[in-house]
PyMOL Python script that loads the backbone (N, CA, C, O; Angstrom):
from pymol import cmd

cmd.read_pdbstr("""\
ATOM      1  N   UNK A   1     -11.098 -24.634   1.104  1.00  0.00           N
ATOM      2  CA  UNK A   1     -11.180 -23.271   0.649  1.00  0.00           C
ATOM      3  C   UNK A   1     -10.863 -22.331   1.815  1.00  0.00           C
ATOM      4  O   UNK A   1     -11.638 -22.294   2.771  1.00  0.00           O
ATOM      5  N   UNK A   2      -9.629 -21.478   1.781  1.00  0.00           N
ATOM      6  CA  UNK A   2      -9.734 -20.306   2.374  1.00  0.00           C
ATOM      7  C   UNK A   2     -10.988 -19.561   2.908  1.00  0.00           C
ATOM      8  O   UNK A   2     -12.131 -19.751   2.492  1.00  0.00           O
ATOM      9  N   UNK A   3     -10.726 -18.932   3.611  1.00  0.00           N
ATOM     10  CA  UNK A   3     -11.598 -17.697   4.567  1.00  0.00           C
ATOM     11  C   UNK A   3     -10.795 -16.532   4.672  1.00  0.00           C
ATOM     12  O   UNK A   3      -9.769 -16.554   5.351  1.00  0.00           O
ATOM     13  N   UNK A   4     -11.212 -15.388   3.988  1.00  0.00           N
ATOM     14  CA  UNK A   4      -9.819 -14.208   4.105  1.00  0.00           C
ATOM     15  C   UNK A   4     -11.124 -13.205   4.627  1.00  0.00           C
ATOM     16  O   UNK A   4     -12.332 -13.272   4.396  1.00  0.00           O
ATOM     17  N   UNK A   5     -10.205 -12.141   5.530  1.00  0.00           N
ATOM     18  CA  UNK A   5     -10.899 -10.922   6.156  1.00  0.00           C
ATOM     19  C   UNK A   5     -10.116 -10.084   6.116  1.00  0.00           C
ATOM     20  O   UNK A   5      -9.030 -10.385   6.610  1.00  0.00           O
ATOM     21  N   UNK A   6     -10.219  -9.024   5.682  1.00  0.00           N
ATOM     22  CA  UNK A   6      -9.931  -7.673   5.299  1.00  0.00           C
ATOM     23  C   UNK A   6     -10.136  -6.653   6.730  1.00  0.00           C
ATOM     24  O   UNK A   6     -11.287  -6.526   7.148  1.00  0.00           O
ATOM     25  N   UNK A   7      -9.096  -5.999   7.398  1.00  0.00           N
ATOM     26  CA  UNK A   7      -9.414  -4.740   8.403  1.00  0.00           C
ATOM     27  C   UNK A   7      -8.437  -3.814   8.306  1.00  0.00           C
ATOM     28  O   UNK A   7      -7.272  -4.161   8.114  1.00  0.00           O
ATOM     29  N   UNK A   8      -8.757  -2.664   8.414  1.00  0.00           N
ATOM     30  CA  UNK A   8      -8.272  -1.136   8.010  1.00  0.00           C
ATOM     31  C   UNK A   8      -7.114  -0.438   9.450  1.00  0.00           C
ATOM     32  O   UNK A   8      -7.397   0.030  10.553  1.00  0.00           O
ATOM     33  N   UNK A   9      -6.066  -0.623   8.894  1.00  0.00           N
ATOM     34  CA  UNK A   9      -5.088  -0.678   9.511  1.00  0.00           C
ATOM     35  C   UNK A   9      -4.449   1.097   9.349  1.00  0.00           C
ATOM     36  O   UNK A   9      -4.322   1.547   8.210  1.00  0.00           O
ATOM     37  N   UNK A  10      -4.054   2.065  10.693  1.00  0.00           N
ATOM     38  CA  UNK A  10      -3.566   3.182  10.482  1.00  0.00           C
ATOM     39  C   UNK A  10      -1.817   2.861  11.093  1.00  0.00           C
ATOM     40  O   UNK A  10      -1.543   1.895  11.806  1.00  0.00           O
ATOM     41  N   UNK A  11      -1.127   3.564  10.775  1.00  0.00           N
ATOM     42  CA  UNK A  11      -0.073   3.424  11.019  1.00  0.00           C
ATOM     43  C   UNK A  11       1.138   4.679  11.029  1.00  0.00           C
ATOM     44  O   UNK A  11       0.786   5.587  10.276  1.00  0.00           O
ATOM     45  N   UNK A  12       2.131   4.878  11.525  1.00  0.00           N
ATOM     46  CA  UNK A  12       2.633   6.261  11.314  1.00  0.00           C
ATOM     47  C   UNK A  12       4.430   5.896  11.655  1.00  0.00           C
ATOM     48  O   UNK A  12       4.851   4.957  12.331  1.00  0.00           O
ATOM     49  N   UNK A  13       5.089   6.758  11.086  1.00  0.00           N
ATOM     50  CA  UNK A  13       6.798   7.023  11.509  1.00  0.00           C
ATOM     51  C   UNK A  13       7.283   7.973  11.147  1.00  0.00           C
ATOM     52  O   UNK A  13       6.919   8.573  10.135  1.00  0.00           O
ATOM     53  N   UNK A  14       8.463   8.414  12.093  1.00  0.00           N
ATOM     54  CA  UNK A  14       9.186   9.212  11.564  1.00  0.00           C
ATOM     55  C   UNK A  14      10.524   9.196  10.480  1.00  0.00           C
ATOM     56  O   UNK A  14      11.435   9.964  10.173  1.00  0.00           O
ATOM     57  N   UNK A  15      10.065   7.874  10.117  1.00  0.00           N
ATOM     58  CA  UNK A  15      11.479   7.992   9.068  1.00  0.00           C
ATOM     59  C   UNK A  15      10.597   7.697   7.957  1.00  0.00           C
ATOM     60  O   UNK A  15      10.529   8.592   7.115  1.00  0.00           O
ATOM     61  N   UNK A  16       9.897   6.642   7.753  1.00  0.00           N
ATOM     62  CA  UNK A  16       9.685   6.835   6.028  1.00  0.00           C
ATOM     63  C   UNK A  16       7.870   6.077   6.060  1.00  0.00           C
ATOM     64  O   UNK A  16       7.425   5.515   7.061  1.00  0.00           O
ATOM     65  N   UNK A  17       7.184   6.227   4.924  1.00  0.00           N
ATOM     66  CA  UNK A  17       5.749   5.890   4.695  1.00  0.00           C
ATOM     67  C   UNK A  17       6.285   3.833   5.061  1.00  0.00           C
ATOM     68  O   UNK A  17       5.708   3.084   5.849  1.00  0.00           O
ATOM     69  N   UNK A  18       7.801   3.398   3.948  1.00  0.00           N
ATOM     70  CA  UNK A  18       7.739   1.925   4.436  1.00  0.00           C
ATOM     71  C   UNK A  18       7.808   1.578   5.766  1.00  0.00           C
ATOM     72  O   UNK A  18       7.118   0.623   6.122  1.00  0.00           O
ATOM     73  N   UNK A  19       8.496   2.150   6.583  1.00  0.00           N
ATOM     74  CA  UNK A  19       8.262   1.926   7.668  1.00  0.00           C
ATOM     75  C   UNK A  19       7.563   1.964   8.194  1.00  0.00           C
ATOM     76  O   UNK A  19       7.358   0.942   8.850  1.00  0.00           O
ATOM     77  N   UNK A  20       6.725   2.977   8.357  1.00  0.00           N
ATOM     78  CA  UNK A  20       4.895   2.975   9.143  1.00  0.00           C
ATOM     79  C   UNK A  20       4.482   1.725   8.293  1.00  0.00           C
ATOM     80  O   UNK A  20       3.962   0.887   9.030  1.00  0.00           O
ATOM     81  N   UNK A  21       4.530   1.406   7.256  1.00  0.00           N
ATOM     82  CA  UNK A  21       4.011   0.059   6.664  1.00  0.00           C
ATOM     83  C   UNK A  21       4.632  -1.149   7.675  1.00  0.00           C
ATOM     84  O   UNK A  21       3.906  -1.902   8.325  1.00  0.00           O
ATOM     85  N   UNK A  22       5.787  -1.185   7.684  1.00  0.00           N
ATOM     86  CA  UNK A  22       6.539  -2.378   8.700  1.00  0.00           C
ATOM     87  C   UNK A  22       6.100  -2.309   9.943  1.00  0.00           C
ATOM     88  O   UNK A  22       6.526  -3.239  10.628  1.00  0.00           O
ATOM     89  N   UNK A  23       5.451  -1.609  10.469  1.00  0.00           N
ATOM     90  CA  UNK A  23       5.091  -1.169  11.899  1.00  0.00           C
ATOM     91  C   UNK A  23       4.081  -1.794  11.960  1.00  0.00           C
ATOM     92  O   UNK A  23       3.816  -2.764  12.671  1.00  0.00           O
ATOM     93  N   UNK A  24       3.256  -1.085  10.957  1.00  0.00           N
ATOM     94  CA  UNK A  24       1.635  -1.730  11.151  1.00  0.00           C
ATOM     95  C   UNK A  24       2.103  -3.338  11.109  1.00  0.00           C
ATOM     96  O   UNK A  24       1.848  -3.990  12.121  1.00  0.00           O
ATOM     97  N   UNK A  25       2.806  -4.047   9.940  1.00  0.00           N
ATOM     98  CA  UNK A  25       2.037  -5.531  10.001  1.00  0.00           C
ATOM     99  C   UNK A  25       2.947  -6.344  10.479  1.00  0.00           C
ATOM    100  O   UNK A  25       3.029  -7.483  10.020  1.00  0.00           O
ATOM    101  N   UNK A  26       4.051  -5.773  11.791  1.00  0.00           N
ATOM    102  CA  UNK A  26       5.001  -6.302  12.578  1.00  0.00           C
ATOM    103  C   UNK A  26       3.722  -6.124  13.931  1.00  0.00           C
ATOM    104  O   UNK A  26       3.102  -6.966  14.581  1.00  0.00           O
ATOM    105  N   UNK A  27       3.726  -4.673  13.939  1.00  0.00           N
ATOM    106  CA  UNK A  27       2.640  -4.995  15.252  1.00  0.00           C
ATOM    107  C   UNK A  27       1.036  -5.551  15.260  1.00  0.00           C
ATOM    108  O   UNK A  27       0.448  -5.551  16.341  1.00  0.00           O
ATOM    109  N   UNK A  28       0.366  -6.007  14.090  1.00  0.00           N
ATOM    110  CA  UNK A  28      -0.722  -6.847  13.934  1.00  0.00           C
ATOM    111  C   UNK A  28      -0.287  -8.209  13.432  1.00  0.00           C
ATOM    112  O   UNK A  28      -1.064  -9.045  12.971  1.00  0.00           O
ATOM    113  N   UNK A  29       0.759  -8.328  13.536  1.00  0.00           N
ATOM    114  CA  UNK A  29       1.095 -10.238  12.967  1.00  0.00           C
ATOM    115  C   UNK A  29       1.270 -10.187  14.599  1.00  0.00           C
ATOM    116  O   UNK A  29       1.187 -11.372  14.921  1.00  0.00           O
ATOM    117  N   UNK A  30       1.494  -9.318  15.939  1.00  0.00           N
ATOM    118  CA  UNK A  30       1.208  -9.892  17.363  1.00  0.00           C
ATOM    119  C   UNK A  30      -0.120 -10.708  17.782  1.00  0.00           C
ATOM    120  O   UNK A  30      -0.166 -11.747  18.441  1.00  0.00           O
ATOM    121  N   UNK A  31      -1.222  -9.947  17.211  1.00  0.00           N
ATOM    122  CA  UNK A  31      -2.491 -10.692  17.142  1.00  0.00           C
ATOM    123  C   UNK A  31      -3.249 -11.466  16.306  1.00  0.00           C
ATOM    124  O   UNK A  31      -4.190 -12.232  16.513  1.00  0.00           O
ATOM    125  N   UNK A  32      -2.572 -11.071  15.174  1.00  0.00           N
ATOM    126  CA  UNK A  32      -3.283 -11.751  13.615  1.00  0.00           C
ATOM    127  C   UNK A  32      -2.477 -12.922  13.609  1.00  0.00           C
ATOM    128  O   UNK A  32      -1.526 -12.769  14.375  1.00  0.00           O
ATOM    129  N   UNK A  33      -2.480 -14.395  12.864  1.00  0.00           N
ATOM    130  CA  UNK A  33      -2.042 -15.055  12.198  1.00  0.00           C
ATOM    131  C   UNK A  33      -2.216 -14.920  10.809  1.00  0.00           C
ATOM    132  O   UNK A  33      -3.231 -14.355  10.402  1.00  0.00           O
ATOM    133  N   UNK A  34      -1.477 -15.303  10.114  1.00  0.00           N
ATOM    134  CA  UNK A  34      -1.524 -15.842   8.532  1.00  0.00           C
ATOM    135  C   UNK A  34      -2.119 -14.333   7.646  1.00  0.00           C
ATOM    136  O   UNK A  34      -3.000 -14.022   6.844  1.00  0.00           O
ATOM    137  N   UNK A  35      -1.199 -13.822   8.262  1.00  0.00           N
ATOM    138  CA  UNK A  35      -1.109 -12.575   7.523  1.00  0.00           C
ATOM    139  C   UNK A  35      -1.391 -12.438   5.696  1.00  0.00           C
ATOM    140  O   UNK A  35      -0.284 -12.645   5.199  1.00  0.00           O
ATOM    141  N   UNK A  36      -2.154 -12.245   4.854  1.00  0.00           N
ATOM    142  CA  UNK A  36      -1.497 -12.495   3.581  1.00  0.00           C
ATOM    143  C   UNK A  36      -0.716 -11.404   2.555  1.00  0.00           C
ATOM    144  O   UNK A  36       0.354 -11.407   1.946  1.00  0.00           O
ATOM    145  N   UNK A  37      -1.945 -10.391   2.718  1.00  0.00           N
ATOM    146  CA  UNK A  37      -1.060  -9.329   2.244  1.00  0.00           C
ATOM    147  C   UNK A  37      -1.789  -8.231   2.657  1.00  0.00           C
ATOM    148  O   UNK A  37      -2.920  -8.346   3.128  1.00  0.00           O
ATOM    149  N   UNK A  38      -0.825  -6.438   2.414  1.00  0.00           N
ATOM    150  CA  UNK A  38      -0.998  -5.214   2.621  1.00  0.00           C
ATOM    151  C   UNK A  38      -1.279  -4.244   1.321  1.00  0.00           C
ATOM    152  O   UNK A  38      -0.552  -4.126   0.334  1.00  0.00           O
ATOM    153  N   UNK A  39      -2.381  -3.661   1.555  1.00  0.00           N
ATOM    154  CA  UNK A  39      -2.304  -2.792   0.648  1.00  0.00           C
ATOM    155  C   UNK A  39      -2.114  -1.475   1.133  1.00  0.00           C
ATOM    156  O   UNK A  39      -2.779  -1.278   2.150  1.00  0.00           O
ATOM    157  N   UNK A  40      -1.418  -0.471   0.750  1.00  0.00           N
ATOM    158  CA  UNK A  40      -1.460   0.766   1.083  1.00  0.00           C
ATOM    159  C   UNK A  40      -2.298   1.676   0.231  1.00  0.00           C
ATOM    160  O   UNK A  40      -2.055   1.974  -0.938  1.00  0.00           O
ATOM    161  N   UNK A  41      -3.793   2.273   1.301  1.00  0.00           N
ATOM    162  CA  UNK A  41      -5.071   2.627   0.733  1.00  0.00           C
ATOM    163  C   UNK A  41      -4.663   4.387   0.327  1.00  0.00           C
ATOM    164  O   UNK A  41      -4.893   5.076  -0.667  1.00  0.00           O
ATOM    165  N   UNK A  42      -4.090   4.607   1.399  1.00  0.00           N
ATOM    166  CA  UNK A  42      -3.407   6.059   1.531  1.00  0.00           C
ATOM    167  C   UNK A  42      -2.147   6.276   2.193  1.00  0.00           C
ATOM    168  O   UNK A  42      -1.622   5.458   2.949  1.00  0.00           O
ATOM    169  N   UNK A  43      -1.530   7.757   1.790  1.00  0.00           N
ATOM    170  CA  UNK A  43      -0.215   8.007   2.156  1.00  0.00           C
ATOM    171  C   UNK A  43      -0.631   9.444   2.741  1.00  0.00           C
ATOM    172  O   UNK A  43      -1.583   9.996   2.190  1.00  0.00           O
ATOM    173  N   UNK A  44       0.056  10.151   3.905  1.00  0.00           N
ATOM    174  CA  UNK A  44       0.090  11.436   4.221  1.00  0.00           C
ATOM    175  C   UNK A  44       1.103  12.110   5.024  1.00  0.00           C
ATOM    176  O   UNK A  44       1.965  11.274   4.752  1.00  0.00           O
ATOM    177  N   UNK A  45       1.613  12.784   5.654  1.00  0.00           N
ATOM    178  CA  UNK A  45       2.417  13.587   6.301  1.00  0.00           C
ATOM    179  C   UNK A  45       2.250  14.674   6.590  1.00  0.00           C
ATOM    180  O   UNK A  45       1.929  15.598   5.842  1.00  0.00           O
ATOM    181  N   UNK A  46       2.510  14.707   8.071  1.00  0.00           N
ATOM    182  CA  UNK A  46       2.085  15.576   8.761  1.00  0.00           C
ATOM    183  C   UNK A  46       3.745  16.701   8.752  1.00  0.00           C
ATOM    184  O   UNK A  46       4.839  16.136   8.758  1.00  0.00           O
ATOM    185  N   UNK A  47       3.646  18.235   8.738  1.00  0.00           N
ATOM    186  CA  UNK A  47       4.547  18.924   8.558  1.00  0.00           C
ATOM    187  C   UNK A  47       5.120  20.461   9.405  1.00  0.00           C
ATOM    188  O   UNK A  47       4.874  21.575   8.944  1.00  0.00           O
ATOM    189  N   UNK A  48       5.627  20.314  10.236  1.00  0.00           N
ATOM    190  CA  UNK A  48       6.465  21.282  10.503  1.00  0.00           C
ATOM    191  C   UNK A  48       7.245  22.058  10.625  1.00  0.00           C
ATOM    192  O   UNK A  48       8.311  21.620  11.058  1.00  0.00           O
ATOM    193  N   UNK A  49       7.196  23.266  10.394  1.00  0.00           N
ATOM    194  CA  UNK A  49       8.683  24.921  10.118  1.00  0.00           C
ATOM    195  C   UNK A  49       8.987  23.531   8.980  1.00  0.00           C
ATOM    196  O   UNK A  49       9.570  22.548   9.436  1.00  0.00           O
ATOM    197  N   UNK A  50       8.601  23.545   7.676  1.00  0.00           N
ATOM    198  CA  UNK A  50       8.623  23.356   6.679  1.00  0.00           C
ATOM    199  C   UNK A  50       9.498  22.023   6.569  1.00  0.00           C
ATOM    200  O   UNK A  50      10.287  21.768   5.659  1.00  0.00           O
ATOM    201  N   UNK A  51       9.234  21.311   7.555  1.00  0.00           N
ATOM    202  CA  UNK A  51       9.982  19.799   7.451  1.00  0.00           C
ATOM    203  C   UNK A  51       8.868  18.384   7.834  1.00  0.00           C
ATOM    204  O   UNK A  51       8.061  18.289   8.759  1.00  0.00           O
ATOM    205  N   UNK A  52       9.151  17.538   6.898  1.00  0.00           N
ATOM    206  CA  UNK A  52       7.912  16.095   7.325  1.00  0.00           C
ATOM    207  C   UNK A  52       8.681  15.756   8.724  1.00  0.00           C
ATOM    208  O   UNK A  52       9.882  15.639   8.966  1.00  0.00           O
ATOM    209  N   UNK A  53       7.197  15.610   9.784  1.00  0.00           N
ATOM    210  CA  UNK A  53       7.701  15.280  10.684  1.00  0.00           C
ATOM    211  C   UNK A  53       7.311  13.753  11.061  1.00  0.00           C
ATOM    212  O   UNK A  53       7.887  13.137  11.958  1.00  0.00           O
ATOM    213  N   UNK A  54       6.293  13.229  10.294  1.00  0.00           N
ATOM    214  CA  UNK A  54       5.482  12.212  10.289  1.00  0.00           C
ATOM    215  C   UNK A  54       4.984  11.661   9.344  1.00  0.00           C
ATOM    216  O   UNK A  54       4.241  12.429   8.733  1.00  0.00           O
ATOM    217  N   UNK A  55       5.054  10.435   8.822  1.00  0.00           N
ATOM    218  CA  UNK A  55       4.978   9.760   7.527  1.00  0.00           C
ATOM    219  C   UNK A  55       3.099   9.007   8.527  1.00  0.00           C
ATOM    220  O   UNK A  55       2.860   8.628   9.674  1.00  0.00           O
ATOM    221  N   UNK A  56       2.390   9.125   7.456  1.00  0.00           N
ATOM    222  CA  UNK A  56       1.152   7.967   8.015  1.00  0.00           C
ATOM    223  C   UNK A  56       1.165   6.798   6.908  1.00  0.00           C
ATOM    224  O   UNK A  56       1.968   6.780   5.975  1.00  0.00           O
ATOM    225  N   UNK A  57       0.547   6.192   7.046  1.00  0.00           N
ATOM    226  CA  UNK A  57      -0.103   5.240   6.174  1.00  0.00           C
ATOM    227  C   UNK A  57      -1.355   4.838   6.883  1.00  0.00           C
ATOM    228  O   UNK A  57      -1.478   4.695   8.099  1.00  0.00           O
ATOM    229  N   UNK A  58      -2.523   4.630   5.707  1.00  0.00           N
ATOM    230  CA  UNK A  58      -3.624   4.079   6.065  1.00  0.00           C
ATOM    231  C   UNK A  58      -3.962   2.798   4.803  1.00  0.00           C
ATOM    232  O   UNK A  58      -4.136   3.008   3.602  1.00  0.00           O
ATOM    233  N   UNK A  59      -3.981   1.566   5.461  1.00  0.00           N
ATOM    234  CA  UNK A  59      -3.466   0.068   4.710  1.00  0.00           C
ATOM    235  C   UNK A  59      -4.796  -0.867   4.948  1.00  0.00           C
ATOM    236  O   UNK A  59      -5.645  -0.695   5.823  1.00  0.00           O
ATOM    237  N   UNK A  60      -4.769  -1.772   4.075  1.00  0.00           N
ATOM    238  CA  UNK A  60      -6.409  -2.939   4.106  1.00  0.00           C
ATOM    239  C   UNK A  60      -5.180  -3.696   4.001  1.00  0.00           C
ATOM    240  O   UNK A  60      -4.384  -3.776   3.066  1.00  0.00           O
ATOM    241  N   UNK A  61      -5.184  -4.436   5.571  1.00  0.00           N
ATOM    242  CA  UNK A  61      -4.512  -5.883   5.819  1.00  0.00           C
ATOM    243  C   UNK A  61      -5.262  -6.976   5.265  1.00  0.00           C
ATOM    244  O   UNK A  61      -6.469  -6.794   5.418  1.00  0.00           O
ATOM    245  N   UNK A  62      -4.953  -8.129   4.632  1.00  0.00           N
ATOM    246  CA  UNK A  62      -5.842  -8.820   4.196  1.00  0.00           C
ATOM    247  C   UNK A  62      -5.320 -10.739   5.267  1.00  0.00           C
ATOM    248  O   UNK A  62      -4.167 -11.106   5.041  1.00  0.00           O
ATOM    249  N   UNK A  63      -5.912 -11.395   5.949  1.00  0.00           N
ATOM    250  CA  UNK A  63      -5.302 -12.689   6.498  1.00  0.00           C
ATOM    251  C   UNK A  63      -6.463 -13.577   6.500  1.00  0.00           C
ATOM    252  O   UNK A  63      -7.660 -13.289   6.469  1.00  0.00           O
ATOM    253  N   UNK A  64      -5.813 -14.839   6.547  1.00  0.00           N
ATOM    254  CA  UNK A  64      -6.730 -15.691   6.491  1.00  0.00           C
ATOM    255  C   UNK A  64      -7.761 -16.539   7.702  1.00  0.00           C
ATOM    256  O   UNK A  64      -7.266 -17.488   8.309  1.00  0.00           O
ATOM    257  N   UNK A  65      -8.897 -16.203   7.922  1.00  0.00           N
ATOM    258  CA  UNK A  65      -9.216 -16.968   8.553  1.00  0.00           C
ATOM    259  C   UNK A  65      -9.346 -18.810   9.421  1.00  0.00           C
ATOM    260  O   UNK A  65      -9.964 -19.678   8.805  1.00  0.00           O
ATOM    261  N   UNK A  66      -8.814 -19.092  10.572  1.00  0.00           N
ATOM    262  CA  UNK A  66      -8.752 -20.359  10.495  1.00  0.00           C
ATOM    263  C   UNK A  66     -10.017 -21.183  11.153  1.00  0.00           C
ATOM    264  O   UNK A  66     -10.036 -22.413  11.121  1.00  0.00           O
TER     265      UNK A  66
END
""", "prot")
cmd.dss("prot")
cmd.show_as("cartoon", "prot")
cmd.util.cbc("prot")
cmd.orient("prot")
């Protein structure tokens, strides 16, 4: 039987919300193994002289314990 753990992952880019998604679980599969899946909990953007300058995401990584 599996062992899965859940931790709350923030993340951000300037080109799009998927990408801050690719960011986060490119740069936590450096420390995590056996990644399983991402949920995206929230979306936001930050905005300036009326243009997105910053995509966030805030995500529940889910991997398996070994």
């Amino acid at each position: 039987m599996a062992v899965l753990k859940v931790i709350e992952v923030l993340s951000s880019s300037s080109v799009s919300w998927e990408d801050a998604t690719r960011k986060a679980v490119t740069q936590a599969a450096k420390s995590l193994k056996n990644i399983r899946s991402v949920y995206v909990q929230d979306q936001s953007a930050s905005v300036k002289d009326n243009e997105i300058t910053e995509f966030r995401v805030n995500l529940k990584l889910t991997f398996e314990i070994e």
